[in-house]
DSSP file (Angstrom, degrees, kcal/mol; ACC not computed):
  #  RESIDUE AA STRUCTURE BP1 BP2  ACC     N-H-->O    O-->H-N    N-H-->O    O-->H-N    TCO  KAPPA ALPHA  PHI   PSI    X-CA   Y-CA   Z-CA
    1    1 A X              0   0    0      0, 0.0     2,-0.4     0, 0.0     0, 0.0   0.000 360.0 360.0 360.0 140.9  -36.6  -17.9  -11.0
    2    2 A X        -     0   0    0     15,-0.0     2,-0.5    13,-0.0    15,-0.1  -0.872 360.0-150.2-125.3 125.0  -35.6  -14.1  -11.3
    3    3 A X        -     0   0    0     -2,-0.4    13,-2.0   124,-0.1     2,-0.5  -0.764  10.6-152.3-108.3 178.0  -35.7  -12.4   -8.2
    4    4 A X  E     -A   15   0A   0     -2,-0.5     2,-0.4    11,-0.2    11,-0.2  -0.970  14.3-167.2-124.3 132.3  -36.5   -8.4   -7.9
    5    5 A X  E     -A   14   0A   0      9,-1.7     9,-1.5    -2,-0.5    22,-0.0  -0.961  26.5-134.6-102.9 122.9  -35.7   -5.5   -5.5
    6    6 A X  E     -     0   0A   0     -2,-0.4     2,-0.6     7,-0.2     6,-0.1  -0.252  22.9-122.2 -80.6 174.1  -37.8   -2.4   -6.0
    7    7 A X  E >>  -A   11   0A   0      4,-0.5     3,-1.0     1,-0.1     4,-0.6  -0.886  25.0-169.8-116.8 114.1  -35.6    0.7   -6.1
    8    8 A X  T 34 S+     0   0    0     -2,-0.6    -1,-0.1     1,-0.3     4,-0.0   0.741  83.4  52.7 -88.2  14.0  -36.8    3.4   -3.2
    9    9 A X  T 34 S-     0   0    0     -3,-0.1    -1,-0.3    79,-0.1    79,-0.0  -0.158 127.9 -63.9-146.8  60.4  -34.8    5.8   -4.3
   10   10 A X  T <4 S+     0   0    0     -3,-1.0     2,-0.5     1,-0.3    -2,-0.1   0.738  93.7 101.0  96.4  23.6  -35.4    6.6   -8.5
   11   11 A X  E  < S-A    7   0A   0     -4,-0.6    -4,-0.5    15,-0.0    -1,-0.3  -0.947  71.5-118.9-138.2 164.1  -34.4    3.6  -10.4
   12   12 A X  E     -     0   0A   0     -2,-0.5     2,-0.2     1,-0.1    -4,-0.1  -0.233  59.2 -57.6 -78.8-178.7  -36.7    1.0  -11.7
   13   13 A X  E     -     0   0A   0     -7,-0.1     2,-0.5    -6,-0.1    -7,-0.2  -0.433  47.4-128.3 -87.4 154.4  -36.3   -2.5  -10.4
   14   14 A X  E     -A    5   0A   0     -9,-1.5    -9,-1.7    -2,-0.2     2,-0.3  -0.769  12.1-149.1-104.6 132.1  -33.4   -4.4  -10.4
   15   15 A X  E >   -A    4   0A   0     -2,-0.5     3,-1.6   -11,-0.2   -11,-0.2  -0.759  17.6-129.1-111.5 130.7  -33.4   -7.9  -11.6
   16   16 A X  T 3  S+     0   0    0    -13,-2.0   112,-0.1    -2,-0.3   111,-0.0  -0.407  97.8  45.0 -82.0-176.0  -30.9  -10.4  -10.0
   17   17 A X  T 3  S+     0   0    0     -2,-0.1    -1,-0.2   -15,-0.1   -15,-0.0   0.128 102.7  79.1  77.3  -5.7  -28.6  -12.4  -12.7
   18   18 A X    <   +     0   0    0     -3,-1.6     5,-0.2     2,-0.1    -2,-0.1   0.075  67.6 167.2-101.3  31.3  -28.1   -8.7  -14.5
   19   19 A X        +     0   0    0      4,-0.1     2,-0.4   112,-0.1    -3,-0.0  -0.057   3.1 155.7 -67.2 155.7  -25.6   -7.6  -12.2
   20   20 A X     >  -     0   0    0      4,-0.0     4,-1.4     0, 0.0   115,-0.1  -0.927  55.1 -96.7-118.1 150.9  -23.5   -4.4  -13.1
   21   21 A X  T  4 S+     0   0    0     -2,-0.4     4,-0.1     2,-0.2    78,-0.1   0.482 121.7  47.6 -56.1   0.7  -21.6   -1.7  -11.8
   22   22 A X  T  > S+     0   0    0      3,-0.1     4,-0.8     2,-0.1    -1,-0.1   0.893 111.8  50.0 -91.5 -69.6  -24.4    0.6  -11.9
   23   23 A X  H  > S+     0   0    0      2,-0.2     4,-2.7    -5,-0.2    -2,-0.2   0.524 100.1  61.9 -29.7 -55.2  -26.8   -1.7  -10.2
   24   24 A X  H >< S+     0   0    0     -4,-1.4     3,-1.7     2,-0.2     5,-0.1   0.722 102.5  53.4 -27.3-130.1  -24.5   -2.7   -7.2
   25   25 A X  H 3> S+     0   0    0      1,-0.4     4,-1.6     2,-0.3    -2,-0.2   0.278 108.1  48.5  73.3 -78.8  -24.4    0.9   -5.9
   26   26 A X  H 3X S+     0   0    0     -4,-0.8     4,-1.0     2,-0.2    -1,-0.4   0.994 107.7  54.0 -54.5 -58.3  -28.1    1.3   -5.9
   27   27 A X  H <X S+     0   0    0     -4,-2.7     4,-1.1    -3,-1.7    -2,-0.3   0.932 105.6  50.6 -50.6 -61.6  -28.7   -1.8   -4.1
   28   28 A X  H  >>S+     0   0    0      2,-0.2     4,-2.5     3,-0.2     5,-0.5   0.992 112.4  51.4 -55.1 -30.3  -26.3   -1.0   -0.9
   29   29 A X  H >X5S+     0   0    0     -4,-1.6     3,-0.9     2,-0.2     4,-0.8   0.654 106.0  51.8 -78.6 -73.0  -28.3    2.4   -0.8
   30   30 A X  H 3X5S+     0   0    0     -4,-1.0     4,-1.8     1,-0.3    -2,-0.2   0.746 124.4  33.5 -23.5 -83.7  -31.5    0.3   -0.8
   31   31 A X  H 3X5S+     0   0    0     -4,-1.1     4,-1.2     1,-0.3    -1,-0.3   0.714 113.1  50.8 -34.7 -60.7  -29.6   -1.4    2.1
   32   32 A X  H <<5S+     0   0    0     -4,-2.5     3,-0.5    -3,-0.9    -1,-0.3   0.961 112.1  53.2 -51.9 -64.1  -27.7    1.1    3.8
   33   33 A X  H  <<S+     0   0    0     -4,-0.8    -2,-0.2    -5,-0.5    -1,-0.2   0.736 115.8  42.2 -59.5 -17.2  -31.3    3.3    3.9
   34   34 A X  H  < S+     0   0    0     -4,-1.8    -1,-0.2    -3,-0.3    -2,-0.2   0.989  98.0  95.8 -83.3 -53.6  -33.2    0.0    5.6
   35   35 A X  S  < S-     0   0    0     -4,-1.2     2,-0.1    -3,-0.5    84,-0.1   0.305  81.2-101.5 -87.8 156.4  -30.5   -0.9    8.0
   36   36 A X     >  -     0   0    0      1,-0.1     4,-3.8    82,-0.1    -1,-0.2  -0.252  36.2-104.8 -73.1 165.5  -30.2    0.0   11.4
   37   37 A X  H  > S+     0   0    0      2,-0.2     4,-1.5     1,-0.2    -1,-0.1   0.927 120.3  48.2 -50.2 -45.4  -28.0    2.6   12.4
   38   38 A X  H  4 S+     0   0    0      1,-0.2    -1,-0.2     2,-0.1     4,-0.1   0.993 115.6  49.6 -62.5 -32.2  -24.9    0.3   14.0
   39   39 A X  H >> S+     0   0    0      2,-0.2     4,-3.1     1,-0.1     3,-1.8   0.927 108.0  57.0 -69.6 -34.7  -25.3   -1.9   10.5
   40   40 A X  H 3X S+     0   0    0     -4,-3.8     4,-2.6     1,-0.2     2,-0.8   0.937 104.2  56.1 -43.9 -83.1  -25.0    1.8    8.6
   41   41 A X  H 3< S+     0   0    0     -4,-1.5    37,-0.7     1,-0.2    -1,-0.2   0.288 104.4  47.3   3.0 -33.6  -21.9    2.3   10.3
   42   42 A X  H <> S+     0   0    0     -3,-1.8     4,-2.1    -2,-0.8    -1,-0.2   0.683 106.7  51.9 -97.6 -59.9  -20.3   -0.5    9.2
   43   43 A X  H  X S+     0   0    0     -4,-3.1     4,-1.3     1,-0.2    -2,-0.2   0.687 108.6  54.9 -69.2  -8.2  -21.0   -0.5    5.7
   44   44 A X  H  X S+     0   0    0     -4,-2.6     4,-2.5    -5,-0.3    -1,-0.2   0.929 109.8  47.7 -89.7 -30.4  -19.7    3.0    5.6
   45   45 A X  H  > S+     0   0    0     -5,-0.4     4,-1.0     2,-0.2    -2,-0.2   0.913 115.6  43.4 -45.2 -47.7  -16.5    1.8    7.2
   46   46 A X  H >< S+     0   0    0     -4,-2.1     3,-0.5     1,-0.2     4,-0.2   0.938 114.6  49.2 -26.6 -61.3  -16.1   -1.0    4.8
   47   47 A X  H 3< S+     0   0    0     -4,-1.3     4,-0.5     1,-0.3     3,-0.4   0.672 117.1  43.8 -84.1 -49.6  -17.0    1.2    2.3
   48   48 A X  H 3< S+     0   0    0     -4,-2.5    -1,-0.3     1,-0.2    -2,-0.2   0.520  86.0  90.3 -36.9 -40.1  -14.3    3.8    3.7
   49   49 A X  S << S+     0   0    0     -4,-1.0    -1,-0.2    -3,-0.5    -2,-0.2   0.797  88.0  39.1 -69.9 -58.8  -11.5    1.8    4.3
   50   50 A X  S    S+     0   0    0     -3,-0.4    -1,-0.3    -4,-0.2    -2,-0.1   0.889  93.8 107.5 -78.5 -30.8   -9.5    1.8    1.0
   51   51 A X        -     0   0    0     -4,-0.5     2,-0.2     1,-0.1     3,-0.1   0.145  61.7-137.3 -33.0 152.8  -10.2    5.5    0.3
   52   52 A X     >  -     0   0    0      1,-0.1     4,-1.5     0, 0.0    -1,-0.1  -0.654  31.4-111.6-118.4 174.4   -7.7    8.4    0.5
   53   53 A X  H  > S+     0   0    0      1,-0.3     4,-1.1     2,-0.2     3,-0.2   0.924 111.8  56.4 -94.4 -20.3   -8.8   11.4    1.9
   54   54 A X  H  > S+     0   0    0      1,-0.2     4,-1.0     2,-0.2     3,-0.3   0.864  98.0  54.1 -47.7 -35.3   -8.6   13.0   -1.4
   55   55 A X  H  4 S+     0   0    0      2,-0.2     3,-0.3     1,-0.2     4,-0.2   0.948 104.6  60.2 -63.7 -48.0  -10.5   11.1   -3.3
   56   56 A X  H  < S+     0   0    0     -4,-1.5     9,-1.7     1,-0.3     8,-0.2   0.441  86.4  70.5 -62.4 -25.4  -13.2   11.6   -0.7
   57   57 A X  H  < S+     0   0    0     -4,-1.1     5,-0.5    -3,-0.3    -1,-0.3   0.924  98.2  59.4 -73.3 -48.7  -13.6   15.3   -1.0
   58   58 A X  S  < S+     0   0    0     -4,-1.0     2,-0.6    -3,-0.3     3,-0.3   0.524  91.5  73.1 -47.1 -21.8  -15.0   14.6   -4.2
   59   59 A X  S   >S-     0   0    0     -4,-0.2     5,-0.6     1,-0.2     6,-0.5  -0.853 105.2  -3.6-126.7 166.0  -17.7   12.7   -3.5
   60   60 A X  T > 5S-     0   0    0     -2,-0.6     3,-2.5     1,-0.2    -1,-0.2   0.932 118.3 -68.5  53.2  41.3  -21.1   13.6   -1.8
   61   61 A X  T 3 5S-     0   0    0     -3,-0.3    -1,-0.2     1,-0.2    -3,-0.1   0.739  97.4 -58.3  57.4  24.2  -20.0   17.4   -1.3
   62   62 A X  T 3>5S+     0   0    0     -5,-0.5     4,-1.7    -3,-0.4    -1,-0.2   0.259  97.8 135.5 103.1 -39.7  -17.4   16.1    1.3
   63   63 A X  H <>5S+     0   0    0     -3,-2.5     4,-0.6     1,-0.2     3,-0.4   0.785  79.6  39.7 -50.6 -54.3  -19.8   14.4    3.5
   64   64 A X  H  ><S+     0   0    0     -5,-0.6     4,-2.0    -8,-0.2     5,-0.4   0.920 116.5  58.5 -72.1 -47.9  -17.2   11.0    3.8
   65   65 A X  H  > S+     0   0    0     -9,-1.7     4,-4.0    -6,-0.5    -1,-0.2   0.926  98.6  51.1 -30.3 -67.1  -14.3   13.5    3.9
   66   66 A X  H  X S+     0   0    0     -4,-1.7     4,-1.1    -3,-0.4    -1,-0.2   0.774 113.9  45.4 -39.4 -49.6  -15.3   15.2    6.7
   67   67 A X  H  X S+     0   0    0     -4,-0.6     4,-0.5     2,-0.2    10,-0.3   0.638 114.2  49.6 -86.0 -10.1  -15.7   11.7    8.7
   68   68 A X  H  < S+     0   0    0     -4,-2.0     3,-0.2     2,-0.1    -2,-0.2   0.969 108.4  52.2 -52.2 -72.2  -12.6   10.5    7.6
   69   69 A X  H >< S+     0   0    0     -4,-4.0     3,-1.4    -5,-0.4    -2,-0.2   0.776 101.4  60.5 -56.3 -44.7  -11.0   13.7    8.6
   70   70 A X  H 3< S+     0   0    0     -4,-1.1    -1,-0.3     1,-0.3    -2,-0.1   0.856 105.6  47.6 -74.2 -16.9  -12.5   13.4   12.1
   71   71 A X  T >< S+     0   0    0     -4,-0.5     3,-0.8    -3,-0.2    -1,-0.3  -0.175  78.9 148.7-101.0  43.8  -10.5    9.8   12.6
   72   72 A X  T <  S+     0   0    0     -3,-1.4     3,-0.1     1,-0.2    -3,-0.1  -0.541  76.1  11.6 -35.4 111.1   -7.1   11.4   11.3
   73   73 A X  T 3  S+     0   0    0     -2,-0.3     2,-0.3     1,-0.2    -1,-0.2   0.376 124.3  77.9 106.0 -14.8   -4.6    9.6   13.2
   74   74 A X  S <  S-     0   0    0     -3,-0.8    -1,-0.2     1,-0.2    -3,-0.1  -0.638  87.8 -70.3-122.8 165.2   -6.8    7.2   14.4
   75   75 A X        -     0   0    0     -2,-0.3     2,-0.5    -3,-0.1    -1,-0.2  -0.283  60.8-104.0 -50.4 125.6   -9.0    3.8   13.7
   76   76 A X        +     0   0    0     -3,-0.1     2,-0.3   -31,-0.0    -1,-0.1  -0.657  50.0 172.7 -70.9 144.9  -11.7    4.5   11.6
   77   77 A X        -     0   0    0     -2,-0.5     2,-0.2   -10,-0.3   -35,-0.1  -0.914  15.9-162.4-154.3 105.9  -14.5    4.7   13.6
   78   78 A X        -     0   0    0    -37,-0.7     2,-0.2    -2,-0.3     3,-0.1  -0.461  16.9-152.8 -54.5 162.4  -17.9    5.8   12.0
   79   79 A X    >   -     0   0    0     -2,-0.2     3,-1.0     0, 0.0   -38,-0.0  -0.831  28.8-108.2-108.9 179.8  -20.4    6.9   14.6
   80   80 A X  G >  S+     0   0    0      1,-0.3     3,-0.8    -2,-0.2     4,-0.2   0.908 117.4  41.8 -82.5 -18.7  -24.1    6.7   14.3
   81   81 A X  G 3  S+     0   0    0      1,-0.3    -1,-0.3     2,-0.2    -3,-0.0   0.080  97.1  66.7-105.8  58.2  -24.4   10.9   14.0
   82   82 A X  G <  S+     0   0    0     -3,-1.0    -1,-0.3    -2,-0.1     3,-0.2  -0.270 105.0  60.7-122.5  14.0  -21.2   11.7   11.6
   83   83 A X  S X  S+     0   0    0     -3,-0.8     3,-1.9     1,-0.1    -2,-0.2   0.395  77.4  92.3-103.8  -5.3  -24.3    9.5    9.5
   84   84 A X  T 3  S+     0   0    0      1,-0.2    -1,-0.1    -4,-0.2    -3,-0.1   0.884  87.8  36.2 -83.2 -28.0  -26.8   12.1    9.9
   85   85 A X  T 3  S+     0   0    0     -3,-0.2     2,-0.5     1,-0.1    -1,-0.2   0.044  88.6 108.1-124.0  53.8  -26.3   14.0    6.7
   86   86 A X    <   -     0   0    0     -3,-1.9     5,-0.2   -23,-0.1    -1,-0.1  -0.603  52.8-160.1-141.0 107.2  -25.5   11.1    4.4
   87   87 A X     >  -     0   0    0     -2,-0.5     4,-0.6     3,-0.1    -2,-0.0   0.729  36.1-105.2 -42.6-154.9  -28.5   10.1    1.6
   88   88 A X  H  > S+     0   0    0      2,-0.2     4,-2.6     3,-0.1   -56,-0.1   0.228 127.8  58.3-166.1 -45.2  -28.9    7.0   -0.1
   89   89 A X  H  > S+     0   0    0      2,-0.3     4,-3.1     3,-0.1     5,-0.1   0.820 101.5  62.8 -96.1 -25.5  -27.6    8.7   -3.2
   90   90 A X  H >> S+     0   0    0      2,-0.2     3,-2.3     3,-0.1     4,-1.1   0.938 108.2  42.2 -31.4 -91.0  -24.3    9.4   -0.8
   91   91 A X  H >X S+     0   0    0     -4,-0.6     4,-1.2     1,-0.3     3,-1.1   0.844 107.3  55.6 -67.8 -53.9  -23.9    6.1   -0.6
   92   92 A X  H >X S+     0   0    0     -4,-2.6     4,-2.7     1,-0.2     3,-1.7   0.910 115.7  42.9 -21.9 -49.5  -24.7    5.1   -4.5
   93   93 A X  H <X S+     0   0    0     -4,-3.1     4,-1.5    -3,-2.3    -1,-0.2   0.806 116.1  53.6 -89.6  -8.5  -21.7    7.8   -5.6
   94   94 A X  H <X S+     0   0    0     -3,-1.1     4,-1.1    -4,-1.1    -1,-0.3   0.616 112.8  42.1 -46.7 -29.0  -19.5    6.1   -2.4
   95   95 A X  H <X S+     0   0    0     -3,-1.7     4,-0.6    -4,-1.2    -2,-0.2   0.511 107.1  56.3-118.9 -27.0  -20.0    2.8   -3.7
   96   96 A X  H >X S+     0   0    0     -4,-2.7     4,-2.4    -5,-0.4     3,-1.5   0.959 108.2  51.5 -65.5 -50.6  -19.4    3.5   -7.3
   97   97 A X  H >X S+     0   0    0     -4,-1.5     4,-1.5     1,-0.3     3,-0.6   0.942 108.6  56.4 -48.9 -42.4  -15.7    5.1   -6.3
   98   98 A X  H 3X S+     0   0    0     -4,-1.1     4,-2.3     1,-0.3    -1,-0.3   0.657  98.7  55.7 -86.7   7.0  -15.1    2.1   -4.5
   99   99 A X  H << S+     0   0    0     -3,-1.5    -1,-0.3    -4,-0.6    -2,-0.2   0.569 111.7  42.9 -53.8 -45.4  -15.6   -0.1   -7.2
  100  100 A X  H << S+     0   0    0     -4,-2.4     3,-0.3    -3,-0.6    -2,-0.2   0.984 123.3  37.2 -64.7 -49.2  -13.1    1.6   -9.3
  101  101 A X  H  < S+     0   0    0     -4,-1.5     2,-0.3     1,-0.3    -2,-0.2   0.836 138.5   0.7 -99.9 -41.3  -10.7    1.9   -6.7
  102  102 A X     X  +     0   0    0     -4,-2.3     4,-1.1    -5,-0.3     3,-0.4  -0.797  59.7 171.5-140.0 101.2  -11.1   -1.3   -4.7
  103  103 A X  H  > S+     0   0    0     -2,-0.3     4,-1.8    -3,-0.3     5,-0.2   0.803  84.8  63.2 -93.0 -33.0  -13.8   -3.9   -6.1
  104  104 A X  H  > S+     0   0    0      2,-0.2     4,-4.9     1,-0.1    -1,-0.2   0.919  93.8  61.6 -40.8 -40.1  -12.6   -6.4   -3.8
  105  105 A X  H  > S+     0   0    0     -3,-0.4     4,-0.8     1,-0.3    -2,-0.2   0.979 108.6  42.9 -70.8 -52.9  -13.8   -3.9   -1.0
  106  106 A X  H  < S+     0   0    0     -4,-1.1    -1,-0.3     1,-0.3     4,-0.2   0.796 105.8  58.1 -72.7  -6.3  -17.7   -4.2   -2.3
  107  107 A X  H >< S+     0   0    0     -4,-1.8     3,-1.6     1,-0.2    -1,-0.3   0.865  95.9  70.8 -90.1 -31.3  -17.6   -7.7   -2.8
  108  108 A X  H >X S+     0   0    0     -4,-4.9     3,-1.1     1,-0.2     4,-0.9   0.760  76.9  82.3 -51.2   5.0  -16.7   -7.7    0.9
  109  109 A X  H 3X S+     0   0    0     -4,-0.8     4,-1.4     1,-0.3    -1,-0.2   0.918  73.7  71.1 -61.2 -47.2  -19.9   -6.7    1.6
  110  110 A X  H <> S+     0   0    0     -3,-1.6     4,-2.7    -4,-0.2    -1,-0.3   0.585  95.8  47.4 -44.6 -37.2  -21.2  -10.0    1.4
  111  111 A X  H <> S+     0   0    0     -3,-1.1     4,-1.5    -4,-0.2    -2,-0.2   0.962 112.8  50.0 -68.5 -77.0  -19.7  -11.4    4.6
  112  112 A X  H  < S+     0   0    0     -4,-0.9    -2,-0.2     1,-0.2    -1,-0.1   0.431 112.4  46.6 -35.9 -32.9  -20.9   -8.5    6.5
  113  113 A X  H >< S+     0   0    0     -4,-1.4     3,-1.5     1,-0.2    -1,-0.2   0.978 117.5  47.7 -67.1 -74.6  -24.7   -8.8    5.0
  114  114 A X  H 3< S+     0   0    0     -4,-2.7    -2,-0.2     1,-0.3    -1,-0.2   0.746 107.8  51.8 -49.4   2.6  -24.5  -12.7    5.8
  115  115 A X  T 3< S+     0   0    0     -4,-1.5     2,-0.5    -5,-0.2    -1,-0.3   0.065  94.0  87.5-112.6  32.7  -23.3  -12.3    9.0
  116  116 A X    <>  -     0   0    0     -3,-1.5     4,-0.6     1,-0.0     3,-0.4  -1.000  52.7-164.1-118.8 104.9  -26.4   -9.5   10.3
  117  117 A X  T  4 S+     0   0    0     -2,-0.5     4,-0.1     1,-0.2    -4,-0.1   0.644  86.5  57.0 -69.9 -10.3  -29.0  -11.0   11.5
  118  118 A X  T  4 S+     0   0    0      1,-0.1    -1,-0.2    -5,-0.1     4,-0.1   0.310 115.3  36.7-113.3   6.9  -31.1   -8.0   11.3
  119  119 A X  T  4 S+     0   0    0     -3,-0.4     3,-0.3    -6,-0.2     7,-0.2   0.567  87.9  88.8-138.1  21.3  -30.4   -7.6    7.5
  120  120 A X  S  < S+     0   0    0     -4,-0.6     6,-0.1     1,-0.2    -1,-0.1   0.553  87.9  51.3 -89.8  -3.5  -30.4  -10.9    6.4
  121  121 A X  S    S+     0   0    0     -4,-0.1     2,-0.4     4,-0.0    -1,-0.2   0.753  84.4 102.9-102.4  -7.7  -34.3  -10.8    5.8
  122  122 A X    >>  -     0   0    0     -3,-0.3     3,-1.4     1,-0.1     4,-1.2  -0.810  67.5-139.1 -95.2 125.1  -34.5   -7.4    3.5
  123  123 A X  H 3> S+     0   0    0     -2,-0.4     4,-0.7     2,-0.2     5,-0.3   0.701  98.9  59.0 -19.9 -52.4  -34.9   -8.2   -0.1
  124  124 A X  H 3> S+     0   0    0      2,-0.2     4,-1.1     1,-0.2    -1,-0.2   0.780  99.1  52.3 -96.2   9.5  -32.9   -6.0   -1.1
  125  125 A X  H X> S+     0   0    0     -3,-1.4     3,-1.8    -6,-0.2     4,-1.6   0.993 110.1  55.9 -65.7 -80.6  -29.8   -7.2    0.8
  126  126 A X  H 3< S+     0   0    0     -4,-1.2     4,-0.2     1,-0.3    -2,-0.2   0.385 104.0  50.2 -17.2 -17.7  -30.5  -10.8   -0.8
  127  127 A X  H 3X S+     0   0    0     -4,-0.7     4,-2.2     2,-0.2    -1,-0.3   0.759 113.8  44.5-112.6 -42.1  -30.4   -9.6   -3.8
  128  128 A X  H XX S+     0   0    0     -3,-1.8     4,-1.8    -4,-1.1     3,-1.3   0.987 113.9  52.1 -42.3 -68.7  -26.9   -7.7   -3.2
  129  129 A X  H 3X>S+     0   0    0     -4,-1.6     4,-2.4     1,-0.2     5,-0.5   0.911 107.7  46.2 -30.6 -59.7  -25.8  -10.3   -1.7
  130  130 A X  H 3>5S+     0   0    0      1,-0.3     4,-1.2    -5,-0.3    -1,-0.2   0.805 113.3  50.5 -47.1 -47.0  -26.6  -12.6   -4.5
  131  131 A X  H <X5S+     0   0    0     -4,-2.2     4,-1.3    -3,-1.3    -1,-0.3   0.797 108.0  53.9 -82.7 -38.0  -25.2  -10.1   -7.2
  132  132 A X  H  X5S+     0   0    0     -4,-1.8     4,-1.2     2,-0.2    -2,-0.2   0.572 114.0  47.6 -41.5 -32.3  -21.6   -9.7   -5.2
  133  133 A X  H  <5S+     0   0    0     -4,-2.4     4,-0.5    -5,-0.2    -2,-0.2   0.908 109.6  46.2 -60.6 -70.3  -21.4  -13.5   -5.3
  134  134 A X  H  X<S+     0   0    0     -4,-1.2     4,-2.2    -5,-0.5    -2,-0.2   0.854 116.7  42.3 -71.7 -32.2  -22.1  -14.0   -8.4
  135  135 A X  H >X>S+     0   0    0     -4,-1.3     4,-2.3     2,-0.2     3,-2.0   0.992 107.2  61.6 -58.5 -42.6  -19.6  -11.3  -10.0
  136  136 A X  H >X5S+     0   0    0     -4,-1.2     3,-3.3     1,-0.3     4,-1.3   0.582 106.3  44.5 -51.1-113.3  -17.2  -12.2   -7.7
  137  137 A X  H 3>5S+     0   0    0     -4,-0.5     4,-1.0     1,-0.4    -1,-0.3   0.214 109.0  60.8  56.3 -46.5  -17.3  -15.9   -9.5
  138  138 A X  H <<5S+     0   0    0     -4,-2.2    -1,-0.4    -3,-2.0    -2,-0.2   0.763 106.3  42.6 -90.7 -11.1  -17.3  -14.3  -12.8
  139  139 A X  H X<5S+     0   0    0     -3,-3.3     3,-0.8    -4,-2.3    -2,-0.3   0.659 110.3  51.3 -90.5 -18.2  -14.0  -12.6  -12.4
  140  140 A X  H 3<<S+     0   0    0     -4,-1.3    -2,-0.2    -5,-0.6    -1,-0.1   0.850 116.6  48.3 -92.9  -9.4  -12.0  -15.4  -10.8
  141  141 A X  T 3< S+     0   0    0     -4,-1.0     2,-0.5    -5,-0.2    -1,-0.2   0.394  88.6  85.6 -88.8  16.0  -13.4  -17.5  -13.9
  142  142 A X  S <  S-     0   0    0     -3,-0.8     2,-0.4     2,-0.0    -4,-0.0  -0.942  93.3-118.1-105.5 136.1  -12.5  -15.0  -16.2
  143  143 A X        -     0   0    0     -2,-0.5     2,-1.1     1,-0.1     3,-0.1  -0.587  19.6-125.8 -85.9 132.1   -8.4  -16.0  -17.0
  144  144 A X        -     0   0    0     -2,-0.4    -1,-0.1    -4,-0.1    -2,-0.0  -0.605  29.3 -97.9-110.5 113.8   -6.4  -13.8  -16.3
  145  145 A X        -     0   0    0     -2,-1.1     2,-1.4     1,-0.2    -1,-0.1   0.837  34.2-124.0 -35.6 122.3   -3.6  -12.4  -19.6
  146  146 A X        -     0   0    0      1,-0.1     2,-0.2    -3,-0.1    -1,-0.2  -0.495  32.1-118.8 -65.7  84.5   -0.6  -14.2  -19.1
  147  147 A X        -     0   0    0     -2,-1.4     2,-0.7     1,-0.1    -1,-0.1  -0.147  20.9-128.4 -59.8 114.9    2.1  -10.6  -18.9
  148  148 A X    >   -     0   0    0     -2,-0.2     3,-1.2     1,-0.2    -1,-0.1  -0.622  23.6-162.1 -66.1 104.0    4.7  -10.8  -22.0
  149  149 A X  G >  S+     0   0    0     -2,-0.7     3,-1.3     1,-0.2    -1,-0.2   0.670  86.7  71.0 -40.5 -36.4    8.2  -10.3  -19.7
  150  150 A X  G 3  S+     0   0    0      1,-0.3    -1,-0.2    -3,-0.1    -2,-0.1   0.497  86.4  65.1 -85.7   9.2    9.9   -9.5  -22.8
  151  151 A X  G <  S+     0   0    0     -3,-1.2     2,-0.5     2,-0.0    -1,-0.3  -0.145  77.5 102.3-116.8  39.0    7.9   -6.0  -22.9
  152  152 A X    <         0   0    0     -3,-1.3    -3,-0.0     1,-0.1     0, 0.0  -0.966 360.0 360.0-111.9 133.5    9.5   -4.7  -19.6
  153  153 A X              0   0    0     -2,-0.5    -1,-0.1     0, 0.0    -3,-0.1   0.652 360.0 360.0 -50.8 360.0   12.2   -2.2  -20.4
């Protein structure tokens, strides 16, 4: 059985068992745009967490910089209106950097989803979920290359 998440924001639908790095990224913006405001919050912290604040000027015109910027010094702490001008497609091009940068950090996503009672019933969470699982599982089965000591200076 294949299951499907419709896309609200430009992509066709996404089929689970295909996951990708493209695909991932659209679903948490399917998510992030359902979820209530404290659960936004969260995933942008997550989401946040490994970033430097350079990196962060680069994406989404600033908008993550800026809330970054405002916890200098301090716990990150999203609030719900440093949230107010950041899209669905924010979070896609957030979610792609942290996939480069930390892929561990999006597969944490998965405790946070199961552990919401108020997002454990959207589709397209399930579906996240489902696809974070399942990479995660294909990279700790993938072996990983045994590093030749005798090619260190």
């Amino acid at each position: 059985m294949t299951s499907i998440a419709s896309s609200s924001i430009g992509h066709a639908p996404i089929l689970a068992g295909s996951a990708s790095d493209s695909e991932i990224p659209a679903l948490v913006a399917q998510v992030y745009e359902a979820a209530p405001a404290e659960e936004r919050c969260h995933l942008v912290e997550t989401l946040l967490r490994p970033l430097g604040v350079l990196s962060l000027v680069a994406i989404a015109h600033g908008v993550f910089a800026k809330i970054r910027f405002r916890s200098a010094g301090h716990e990150l702490n999203v609030r719900v209106d440093d949230l107010q001008n950041v899209s669905g497609a924010d979070m896609m091009a957030l979610v792609h950097h942290a996939q480069q940068v930390s892929i561990e950090t999006v597969d944490s996503l998965v405790q946070q989803l199961s552990s919401s009672g108020s997002m454990t019933g959207s589709a397209a969470a399930i579906v996240l979920v489902g696809l974070l699982v399942q990479r995660a599982r294909a990279r700790r089965s993938t072996p990983t290359p045994v590093r030749d000591a005798s090619l260190d200076p």
